[in-house]
C-alpha positions in Angstrom: -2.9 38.7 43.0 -0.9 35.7 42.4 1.8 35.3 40.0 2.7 32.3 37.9 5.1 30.4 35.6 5.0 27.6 34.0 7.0 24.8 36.0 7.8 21.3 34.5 8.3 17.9 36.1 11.5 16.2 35.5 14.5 15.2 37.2 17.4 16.9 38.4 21.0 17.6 36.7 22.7 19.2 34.4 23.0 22.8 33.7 21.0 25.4 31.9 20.6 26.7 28.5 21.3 30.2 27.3 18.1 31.1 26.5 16.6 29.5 30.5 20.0 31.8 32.0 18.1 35.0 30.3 14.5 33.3 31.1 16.1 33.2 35.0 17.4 36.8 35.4 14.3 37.8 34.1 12.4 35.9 36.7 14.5 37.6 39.2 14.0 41.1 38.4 10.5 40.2 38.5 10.4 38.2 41.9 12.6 41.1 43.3 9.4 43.6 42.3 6.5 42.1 43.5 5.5 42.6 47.2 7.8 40.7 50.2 4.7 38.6 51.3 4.8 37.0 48.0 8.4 36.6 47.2 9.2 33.2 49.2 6.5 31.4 47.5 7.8 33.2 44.1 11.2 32.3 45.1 10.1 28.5 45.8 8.4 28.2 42.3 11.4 29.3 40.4 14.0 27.4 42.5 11.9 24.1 41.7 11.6 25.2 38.1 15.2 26.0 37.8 16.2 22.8 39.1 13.5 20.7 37.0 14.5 22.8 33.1 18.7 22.0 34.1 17.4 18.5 33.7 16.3 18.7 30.0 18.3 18.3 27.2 19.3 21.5 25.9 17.0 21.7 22.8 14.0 21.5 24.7 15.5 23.9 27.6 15.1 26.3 24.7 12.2 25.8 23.8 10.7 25.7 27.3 12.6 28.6 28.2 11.8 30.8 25.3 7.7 30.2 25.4 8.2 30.8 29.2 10.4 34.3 28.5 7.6 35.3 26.2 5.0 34.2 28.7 6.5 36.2 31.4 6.8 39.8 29.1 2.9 39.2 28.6 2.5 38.6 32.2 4.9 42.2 32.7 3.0 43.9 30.3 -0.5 42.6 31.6 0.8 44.6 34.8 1.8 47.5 33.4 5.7 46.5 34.1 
């Protein structure tokens, strides 16, 4: 099974919003549960996405970061987490 969340293209700076900080821990309590094999690509994805969502203003960071929070508590629920 392969895990995913959403990733956006955009350039690097900044720093992140509250609501991507919260969107992050969650992301790694979840990378931290799903099997070893699968953690570095899981790991990968989020340190790209991390890097992409500090670039975006703070407004959207919210936004982005709140659908992706509520994506991810689907995805947990989906999976019986």
């Amino acid at each position: 099974m392969q895990y995913y969340y959403p990733v956006l293209q955009c350039p690097a700076s900044a720093g992140l919003s509250k609501s991507c900080e919260t969107y992050f821990a969650e992301i790694d309590s979840f990378v931290s549960a799903v099997p070893a094999a699968q953690q570095a690509m899981l790991k990968q994805q989020y340190d790209a996405s991390k890097q992409q969502l500090s670039a975006l203003p703070e407004a959207a960071q919210e936004q982005a970061c709140s659908q992706a929070t509520e994506q991810l508590k689907q995805a947990k629920a989906a999976m019986g987490k």
